[in-house]
C-alpha positions in Angstrom: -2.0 -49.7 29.7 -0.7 -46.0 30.2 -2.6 -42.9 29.9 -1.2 -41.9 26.4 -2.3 -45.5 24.9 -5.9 -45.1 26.4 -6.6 -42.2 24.3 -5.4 -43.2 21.3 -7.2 -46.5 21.4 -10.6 -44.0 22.8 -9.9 -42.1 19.5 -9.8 -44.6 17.3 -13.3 -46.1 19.0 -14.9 -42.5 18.8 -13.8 -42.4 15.4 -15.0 -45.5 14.1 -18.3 -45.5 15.8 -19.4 -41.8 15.5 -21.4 -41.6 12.2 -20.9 -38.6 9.6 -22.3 -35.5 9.9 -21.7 -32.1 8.1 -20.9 -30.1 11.5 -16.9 -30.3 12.0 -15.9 -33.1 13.8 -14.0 -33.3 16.7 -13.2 -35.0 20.3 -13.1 -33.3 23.9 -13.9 -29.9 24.5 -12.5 -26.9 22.5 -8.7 -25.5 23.6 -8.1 -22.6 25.2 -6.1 -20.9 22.4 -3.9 -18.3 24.2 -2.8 -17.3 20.0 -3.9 -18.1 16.8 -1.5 -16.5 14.5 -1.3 -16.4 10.7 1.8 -15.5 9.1 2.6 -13.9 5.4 5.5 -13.2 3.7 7.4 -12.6 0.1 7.3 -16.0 -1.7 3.5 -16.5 -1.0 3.5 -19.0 1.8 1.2 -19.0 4.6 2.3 -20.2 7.8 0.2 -20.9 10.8 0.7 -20.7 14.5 -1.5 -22.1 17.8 -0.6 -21.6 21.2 -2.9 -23.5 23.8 -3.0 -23.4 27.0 -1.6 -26.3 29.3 -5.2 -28.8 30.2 -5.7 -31.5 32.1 -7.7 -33.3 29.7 -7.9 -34.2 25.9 -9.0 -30.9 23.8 -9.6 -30.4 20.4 -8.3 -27.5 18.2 -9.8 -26.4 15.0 -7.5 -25.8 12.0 -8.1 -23.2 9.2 -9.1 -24.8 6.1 -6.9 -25.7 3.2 -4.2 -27.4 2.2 -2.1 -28.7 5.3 1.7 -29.5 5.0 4.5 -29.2 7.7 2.1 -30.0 10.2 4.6 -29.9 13.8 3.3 -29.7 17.5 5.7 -29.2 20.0 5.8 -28.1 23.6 6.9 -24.6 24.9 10.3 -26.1 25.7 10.4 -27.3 21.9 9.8 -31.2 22.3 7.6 -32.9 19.9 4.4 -34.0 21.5 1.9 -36.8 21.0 -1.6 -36.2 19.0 -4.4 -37.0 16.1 -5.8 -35.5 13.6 -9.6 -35.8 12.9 -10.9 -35.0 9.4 -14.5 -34.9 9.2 -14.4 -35.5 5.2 -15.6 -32.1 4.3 -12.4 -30.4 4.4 -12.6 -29.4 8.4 -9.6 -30.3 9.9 -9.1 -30.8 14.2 -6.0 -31.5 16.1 -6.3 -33.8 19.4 -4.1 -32.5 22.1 -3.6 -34.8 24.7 -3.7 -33.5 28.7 0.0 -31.9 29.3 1.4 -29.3 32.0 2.9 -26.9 29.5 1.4 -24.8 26.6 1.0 -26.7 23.3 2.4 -25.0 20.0 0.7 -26.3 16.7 2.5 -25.0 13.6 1.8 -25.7 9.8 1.8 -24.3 6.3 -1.6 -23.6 4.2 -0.9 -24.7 0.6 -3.1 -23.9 -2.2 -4.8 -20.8 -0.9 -2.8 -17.5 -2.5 -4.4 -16.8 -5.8 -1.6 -14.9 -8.1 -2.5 -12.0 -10.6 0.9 -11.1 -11.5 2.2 -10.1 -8.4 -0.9 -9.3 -6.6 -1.7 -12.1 -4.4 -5.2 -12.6 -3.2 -6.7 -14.8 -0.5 -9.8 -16.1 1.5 -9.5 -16.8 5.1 -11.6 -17.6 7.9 -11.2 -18.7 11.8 -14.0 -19.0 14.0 -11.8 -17.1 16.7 -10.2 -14.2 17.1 -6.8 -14.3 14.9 -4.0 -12.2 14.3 -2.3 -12.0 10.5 1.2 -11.1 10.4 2.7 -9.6 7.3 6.6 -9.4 6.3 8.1 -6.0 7.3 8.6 -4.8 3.2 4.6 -5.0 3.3 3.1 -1.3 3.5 -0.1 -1.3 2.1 -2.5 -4.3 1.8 -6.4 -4.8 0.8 -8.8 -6.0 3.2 -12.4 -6.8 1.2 -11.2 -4.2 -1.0 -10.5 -1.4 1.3 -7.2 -0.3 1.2 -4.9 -0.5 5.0 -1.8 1.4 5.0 0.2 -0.8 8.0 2.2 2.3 8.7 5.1 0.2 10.6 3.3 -1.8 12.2 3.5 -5.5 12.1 -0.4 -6.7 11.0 -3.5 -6.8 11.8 -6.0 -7.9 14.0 -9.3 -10.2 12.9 -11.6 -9.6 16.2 -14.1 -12.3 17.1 -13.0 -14.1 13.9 -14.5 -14.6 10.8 -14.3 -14.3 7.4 -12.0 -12.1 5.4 -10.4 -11.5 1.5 -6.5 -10.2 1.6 -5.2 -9.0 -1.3 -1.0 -7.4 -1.1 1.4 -7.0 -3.5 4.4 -9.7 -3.2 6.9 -7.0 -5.1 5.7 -3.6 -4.7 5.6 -1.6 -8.0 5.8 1.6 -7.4 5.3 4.6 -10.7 6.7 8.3 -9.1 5.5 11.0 -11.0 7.1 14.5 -9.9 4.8 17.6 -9.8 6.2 20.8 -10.3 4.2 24.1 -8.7 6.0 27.5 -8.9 9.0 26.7 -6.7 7.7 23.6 -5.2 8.1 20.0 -6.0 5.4 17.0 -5.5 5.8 13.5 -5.4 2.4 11.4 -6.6 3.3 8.1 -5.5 1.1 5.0 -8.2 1.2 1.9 -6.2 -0.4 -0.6 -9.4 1.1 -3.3 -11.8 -1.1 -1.2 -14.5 0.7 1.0 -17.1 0.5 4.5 -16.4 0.3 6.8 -19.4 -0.3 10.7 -20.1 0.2 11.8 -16.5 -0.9 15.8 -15.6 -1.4 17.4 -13.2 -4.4 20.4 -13.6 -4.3 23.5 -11.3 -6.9 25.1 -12.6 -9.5 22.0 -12.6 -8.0 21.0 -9.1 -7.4 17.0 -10.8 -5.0 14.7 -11.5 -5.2 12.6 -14.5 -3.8 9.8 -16.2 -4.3 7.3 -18.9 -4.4 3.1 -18.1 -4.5 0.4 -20.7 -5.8 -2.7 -18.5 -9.2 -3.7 -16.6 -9.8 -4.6 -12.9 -6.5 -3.5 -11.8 -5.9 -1.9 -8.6 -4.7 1.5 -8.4 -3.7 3.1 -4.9 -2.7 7.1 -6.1 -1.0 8.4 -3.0 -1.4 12.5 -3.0 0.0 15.3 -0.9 -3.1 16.8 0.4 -1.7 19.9 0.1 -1.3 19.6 -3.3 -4.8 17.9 -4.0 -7.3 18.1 -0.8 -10.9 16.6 -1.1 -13.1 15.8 -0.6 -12.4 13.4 -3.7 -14.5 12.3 -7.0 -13.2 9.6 -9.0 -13.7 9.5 -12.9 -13.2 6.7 -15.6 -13.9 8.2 -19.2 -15.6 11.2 -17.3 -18.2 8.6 -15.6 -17.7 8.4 -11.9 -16.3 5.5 -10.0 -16.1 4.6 -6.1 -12.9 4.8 -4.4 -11.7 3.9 -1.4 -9.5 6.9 0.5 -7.4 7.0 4.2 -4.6 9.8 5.3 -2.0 9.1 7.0 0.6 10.6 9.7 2.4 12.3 6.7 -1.0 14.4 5.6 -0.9 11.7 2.5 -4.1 10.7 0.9 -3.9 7.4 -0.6 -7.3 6.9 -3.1 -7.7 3.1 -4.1 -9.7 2.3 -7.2 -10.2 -0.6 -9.6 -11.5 0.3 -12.8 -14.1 -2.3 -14.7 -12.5 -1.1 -17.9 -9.7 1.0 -19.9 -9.9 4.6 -20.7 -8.5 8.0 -18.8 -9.2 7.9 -14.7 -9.6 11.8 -13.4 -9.3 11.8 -9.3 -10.8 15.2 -9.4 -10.6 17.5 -5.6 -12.5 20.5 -3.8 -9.2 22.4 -2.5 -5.8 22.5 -4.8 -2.5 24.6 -3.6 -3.1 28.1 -4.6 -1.2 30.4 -7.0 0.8 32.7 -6.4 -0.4 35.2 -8.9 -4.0 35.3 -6.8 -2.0 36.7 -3.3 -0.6 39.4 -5.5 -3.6 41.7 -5.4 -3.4 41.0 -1.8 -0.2 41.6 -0.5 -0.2 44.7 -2.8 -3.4 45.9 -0.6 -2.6 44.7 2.5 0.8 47.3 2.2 -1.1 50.1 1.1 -3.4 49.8 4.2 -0.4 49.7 6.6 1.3 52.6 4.3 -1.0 55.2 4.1 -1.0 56.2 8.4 2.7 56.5 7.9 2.7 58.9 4.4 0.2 60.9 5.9 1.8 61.4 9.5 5.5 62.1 7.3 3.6 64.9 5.6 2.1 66.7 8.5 6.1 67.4 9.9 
């Protein structure tokens, strides 16, 4: 009998014999995972990645829950390698890996996880490890537990220790431009939402911006040249005040995140707003007198 058929026949004993219980199942001792990588891109699908490290006996590596499809394990040099699947019957999933010299690379897909609200996809995850999620490179600006993450170029993030964790990211982006104009300067107010955007303005004088929406529990990320709109910030729905969520980035950008319970007019309302002109006037107009006067009176003494 060779090594390979021993532990399969040892599974299917173990398996067999071991009666039920509610912890997750599984066989040998736990893999040295040297990457656990989830993977997201623009047509919803979530792909999984394990790397473990070569082992010189039968270990057992935990898969995320959900729907499993595509389920592939090679070695590093790409040959397809021997193993079992355990499923406790509670929706906990385990791969066998059997004792090999090279690194072991489990790939699958996770059906049936991405919730869609029009193009906003949403999604519960959890690893008990440390796991990396990797986004496609048109993905800017995602939602972790409701805080807004601006990626900023950079590929994804990092889930230290494990854990729990709800994603939320737009598949198609929809972004509304509105175009301030001040005195001789122009403003971009970038509205990242699926929402309808009505009545946009823009008010100096009460330091806000201001806009009308039409739908409930929406999220609404208003990106805002801080120099046109500094905080810090209050947020207003029908004049009652809301939380937001806020970050700046490298650009001096403030993105404020909010999702409104209901319809009405939302009022992001700041402490500092870009100046104008007409207040320097009285200023400048001093400040030359000052620096005028030494010189009149030294031209009149000759």
């Amino acid at each position: 009998m060779n090594k390979k058929s021993f532990f399969i026949i040892l599974l299917v004993v173990l398996v067999t014999t071991t009666p039920t219980i509610s912890a997750q199942f599984s066989i040998g001792q736990q893999a040295n995972q040297k990457l656990i990588e989830v993977n997201l891109d623009t047509t919803g699908i979530i792909y999984i990645k394990h790397v473990i490290s070569s082992t010189n006996n039968p270990v057992n590596v935990n898969l995320f829950e959900g729907t499993i499809s595509n389920l592939i394990i090679t070695n590093e040099v790409g040959e397809e390698k021997d193993s079992a699947m355990v499923d406790d019957g509670y929706g906990n999933k385990s791969v066998m890996i059997f004792p090999s010299k090279q690194k072991s690379i489990i790939e699958y897909n996770l059906e049936d996880k991405i919730s869609m609200n029009e193009n906003l996809a949403d999604i519960t995850i959890s690893y008990s490890e440390e796991f990396a999620i990797k986004f496609s490179d048109k993905f800017n600006l995602i939602y972790v537990n409701g805080n807004p993450i601006s990626l900023d170029g950079k590929k994804g993030i990092n889930v230290n220790g494990g854990g729990e964790l709800n994603l939320q990211y737009h598949i198609n982006v929809p972004e509304i431009i509105k175009n301030v104009q001040w005195e001789e300067d122009e403003f971009n107010v970038e509205i990242i939402s699926d929402v309808e955007i009505n009545d946009f303005n823009f008010e100096q004088t009460s330091k806000s911006i201001s806009f009308k929406i039409n739908e409930e529990d929406k999220i609404i990320t208003v990106k805002i040249p801080e120099i046109l709109l500094g905080g810090p910030y209050v947020t207003l729905l029908n004049d009652e005040k809301i939380k937001h969520s806020k970050w700046l980035d490298n650009e001096k950008n403030v993105s404020i995140t909010i999702k409104p319970e209901s319809t009405g007019q939302i009022t992001i309302i700041g402490t500092t707003v870009i100046p104008e002109f007409s207040m320097f006037i009285p200023l400048i107009m001093g400040f030359l007198i000052v620096l005028t006067v030494p010189f009149m009176k030294k031209f009149n003494l000759h």
